[in-house]
C-alpha positions in Angstrom: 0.0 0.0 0.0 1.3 3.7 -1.2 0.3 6.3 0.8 1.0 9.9 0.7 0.5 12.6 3.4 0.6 15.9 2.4 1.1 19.7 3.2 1.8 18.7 6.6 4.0 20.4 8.9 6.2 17.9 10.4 8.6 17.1 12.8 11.5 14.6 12.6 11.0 15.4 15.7 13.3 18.5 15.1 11.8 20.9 12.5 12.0 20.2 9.2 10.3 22.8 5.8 9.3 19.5 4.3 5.5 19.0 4.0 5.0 15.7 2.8 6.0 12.2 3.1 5.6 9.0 1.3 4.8 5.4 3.4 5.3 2.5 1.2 4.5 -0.8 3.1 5.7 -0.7 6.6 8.3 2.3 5.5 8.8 5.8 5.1 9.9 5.6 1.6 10.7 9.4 1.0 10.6 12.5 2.9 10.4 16.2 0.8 8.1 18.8 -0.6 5.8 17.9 -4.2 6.1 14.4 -3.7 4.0 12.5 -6.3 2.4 8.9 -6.5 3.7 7.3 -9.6 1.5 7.0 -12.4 1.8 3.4 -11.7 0.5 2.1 -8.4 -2.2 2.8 -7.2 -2.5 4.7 -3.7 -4.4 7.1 -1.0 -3.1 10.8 -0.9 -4.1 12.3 2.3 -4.1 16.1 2.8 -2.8 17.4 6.5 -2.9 21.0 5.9 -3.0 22.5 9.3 -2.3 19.6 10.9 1.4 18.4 12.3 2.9 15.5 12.1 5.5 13.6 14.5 7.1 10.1 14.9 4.8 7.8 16.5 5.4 7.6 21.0 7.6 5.0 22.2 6.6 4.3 25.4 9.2 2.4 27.1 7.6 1.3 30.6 4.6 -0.5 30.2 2.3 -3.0 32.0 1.4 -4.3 29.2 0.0 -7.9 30.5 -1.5 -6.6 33.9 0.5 -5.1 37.1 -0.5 -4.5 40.3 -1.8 -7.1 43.0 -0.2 -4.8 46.2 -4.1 -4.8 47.8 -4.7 -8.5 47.0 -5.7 -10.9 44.2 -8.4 -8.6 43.3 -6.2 -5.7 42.9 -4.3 -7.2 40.4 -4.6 -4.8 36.9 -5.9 -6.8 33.6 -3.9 -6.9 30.5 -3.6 -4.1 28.3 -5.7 -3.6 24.7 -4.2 -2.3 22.0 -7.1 0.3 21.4 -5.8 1.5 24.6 -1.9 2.2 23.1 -2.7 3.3 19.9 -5.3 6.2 21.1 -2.4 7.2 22.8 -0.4 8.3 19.6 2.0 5.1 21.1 3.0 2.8 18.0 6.0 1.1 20.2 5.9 -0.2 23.8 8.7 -1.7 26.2 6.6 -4.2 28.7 7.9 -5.3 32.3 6.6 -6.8 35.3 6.2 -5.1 38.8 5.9 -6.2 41.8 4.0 -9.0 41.5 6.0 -12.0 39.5 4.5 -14.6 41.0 0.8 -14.5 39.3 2.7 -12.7 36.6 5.5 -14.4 34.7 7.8 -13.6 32.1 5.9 -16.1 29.8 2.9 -13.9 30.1 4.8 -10.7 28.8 6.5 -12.3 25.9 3.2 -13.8 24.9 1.3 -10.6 25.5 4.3 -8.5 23.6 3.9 -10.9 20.4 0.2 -10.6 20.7 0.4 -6.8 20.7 2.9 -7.3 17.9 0.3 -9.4 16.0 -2.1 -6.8 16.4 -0.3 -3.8 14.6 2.4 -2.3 16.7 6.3 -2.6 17.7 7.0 -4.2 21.3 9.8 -5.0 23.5 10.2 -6.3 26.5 12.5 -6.2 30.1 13.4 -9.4 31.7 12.9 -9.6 35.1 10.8 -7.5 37.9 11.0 -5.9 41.3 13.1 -9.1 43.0 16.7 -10.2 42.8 17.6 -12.6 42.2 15.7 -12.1 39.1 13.4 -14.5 37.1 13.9 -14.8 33.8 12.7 -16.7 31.1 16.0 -18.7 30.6 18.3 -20.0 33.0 19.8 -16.3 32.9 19.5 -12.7 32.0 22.4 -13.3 30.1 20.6 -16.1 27.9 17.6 -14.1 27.5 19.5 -10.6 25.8 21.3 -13.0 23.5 18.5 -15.8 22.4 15.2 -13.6 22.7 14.9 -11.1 20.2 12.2 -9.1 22.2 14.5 -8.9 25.5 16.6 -5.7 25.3 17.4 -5.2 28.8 16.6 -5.9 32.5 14.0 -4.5 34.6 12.0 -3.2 36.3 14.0 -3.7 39.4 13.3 -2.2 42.6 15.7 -0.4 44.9 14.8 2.4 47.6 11.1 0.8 48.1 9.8 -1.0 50.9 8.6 -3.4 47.7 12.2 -4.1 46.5 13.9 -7.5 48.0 16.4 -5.2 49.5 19.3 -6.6 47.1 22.7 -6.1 48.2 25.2 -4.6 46.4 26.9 -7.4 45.0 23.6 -8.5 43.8 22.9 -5.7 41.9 26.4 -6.0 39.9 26.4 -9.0 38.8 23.1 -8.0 37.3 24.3 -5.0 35.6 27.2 -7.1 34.9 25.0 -9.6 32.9 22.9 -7.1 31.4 25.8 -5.7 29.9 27.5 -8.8 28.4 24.2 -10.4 27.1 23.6 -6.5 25.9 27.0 -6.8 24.0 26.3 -10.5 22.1 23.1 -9.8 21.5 23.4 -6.3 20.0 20.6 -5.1 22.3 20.8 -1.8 24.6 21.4 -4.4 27.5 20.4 -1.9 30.3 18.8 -2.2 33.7 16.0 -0.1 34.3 15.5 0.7 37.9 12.9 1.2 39.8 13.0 4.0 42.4 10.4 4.3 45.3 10.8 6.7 48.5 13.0 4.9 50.5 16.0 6.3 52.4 18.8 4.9 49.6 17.8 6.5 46.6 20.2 6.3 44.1 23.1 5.2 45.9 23.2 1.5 45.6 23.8 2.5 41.7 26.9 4.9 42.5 28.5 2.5 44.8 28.5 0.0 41.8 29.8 2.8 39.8 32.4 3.8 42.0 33.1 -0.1 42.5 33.1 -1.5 39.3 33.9 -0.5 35.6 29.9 -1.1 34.2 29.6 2.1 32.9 26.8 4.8 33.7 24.6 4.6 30.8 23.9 0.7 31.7 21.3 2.4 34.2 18.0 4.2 33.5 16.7 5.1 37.1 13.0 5.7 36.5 10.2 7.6 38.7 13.1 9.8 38.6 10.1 12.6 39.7 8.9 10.5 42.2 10.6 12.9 45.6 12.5 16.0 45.3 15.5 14.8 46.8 15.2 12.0 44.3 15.3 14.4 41.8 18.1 16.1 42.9 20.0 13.1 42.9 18.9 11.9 39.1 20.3 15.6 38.3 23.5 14.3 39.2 23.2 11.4 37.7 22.5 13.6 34.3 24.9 15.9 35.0 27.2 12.9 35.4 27.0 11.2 31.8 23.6 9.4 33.0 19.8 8.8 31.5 17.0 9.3 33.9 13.4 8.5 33.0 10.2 10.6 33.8 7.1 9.4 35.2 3.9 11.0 33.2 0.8 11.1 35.1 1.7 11.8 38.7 -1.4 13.7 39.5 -1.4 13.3 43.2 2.7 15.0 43.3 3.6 18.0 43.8 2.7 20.1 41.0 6.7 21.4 40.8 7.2 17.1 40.3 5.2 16.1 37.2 7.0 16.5 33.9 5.4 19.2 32.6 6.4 21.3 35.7 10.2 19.0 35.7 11.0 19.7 31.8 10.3 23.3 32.2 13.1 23.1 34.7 15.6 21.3 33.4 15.3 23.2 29.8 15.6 26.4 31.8 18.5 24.9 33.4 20.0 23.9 29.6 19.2 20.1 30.6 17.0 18.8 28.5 19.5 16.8 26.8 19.1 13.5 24.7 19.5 11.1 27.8 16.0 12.1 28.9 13.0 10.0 28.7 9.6 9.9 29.9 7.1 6.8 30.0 3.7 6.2 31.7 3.9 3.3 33.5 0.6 2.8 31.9 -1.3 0.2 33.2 0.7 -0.4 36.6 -1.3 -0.4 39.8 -0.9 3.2 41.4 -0.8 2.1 45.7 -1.0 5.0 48.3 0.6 3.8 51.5 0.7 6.9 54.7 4.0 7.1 56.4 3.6 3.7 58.6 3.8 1.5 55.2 -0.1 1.0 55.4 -1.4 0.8 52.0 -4.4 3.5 52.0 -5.7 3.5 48.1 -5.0 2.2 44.9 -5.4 3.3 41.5 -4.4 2.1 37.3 -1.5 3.8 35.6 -3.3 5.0 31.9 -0.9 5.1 29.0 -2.4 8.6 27.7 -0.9 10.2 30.4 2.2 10.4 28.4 1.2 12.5 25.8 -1.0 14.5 28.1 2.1 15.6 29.8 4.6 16.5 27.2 1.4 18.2 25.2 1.0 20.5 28.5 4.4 20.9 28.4 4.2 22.6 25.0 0.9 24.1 25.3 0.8 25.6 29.2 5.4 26.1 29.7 5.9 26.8 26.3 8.9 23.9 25.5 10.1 24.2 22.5 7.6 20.7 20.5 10.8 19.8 19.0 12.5 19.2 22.7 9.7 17.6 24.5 9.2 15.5 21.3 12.4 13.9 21.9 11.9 12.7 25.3 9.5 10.1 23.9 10.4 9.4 20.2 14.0 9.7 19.3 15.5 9.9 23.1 13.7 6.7 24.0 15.0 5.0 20.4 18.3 6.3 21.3 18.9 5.1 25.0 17.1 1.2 23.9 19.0 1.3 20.7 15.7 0.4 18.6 16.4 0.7 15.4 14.3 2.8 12.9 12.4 3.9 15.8 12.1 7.2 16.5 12.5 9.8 13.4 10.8 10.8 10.4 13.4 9.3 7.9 13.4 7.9 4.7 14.0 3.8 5.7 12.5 4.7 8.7 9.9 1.9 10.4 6.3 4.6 9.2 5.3 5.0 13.1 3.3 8.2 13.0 0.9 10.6 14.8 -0.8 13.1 13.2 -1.7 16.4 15.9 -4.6 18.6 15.7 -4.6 22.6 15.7 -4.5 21.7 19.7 -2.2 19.2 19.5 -4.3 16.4 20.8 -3.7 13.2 18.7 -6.0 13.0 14.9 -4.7 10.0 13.2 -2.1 7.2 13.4 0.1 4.8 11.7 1.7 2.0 13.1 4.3 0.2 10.7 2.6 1.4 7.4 -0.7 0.5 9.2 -3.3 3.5 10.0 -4.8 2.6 13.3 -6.7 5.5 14.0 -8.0 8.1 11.1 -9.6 11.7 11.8 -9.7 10.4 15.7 -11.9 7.2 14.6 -10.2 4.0 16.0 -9.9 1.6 12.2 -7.9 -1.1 14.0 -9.1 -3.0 17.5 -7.6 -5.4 19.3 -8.7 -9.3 18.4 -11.3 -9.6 21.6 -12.5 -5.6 21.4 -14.9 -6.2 19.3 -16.5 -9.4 20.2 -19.7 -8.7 22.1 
């Protein structure tokens, strides 16, 4: 299938003057102003004019088969829809576990990925959860990087949260360790994504390894980076340092000067906002209130359209530039989990793209080639949507 998108104004996700592009299968095929269908094939031309359009989201912290299960069995979150992803503008998705791997496995989220896959968009997965010693879905992580194709890293594990297993140190290197090796022979990112909760460590378990050992920096991405302000003070650092931090969207109940629209402003004041910057949703994920005594007081579900919720507000209402919030969840997140042809408007490019309203809100998108949702109607559901 040709298709060509016109007199659009679009964004690679820096600015370009071209208006149109050209998807041919499942790629952009060319990129420019004028562009033509060939007098022979046959093909859809589809005028944007006032419209903008952007690489599709990566959203790289997913629950995409279910979290949750901190208030019981009945707590536990179901599995994720791919209506639910794609209204979203999101067209790629890195799924982990939490803190529940026992009713969850790692079986479950590579099924659940391929299924997703199946169903029209990219996925990728962590191996692993909250505990170490980790569960995997081979004898190792090691195994998993190099022999699974969907496994591109390790995570989420949990340090600093009354949740984690408490790993020690030594623990926590030979994990990195792993995910490093099985990163380097299996051509994957190979990091560890870490989960951080409010615990009196923060980041320091990952500095002592650093300080320790010679795994460099960039094999950690801290997430929930926004989660406390001394936390975020300390993932400053870890910036400043040569690091990547990762953004929670969504975080109604924070402080106002801790969600991401509030935290980009900052750090692109500050002349942060650099390309080791992410932001996810941790769509999906149970959201548990505990008071100070540990006592869980209220749960919620994590929605994956927080994500762009957030960076549109952060365009919209503290006037980041669209290019630089853009990047934190297209060519940032491609970047940091090596995903190739992820991430940019580029001839050769996988065609993952979101048409934006006057408003910015999301209007249409392509998955792979594939247009999911046209003129805000859904065109693609997931297999079970449907059925009534």
């Amino acid at each position: 299938m040709w298709v060509l998108l016109k007199n659009a104004k679009i964004y690679c996700p820096e600015y370009t003057d071209n208006s149109d592009l050209l998807i041919v299968g499942v790629n952009i095929a060319a990129v420019g102003k004028n562009l033509r269908l060939p007098d022979f094939v046959e093909g859809e031309v589809i005028d944007l004019q006032g419209k903008t359009l952007v690489p599709g989201f990566i959203d790289a912290h997913v629950h995409i088969c279910g979290g949750g299960g901190e208030a019981g069995p009945a707590s536990r979150t179901p599995e994720l829809q791919l209506s639910q992803i794609t209204r979203a503008g999101t067209t790629t998705v890195v799924g982990c576990l939490g803190t529940d791997s026992v009713s969850r496995s790692m079986s479950e989220l590579l099924v659940k990925a391929n299924a997703l896959q199946e169903e029209g968009i990219s996925t990728y997965i962590y191996s692993g959860a909250y505990r170490v010693p980790m569960r995997t879905l081979l004898p190792t992580l090691e195994q998993d990087l190099v022999l699974i194709s969907k496994v591109i890293g390790a995570g989420e594990i949990a340090i600093s949260d009354h949740r984690s297993a408490q790993p020690q140190i030594s623990e926590l290197e030979h994990l990195a360790a792993e995910a490093r090796v099985g990163g380097m022979l299996g051509g994957k990112a190979g990091v560890v994504h870490v989960h951080l909760g409010e615990g009196k460590q923060g980041l320091q378990p990952i500095w002592e390894i650093l300080e320790k050992t010679d795994i460099p920096i960039t094999q950690f991405i801290p997430t929930h980076i926004n989660r406390t302000h001394t936390l975020l003070e300390q993932g400053i650092q870890f910036l400043l340092a040569g690091g990547h931090i990762d953004l929670t969207a969504g975080c109604d109940d924070f402080p106002v000067e801790l969600q991401v629209p509030s935290v980009l402003k900052m750090l692109y004041q500050r002349q942060l906002l650099n390309d080791r910057i992410t932001v996810t949703s941790d769509g999906n994920g149970s959201m548990p209130r505990y008071n100070e005594a540990g006592i869980l007081i209220g749960m919620g579900v994590g929605s994956v359209e927080v994500l762009w919720r957030d960076i549109r507000s952060s365009v919209m209402q503290h006037e980041i530039p669209l290019e630089a919030a853009l990047r934190t969840i297209t060519a940032n997140a491609a970047n940091v989990l090596r995903l190739k042809n992820k991430g940019m408007i580029r001839a050769g490019y996988d065609a993952d793209l979101v048409v934006l309203d006057e408003d910015l809100q999301v209007d249409s998108v392509w998955a792979k080639g594939k247009c999911m949702i046209h003129n805000k109607q859904q065109r693609v559901w997931g297999t079970y949507e449907k059925i009534n």
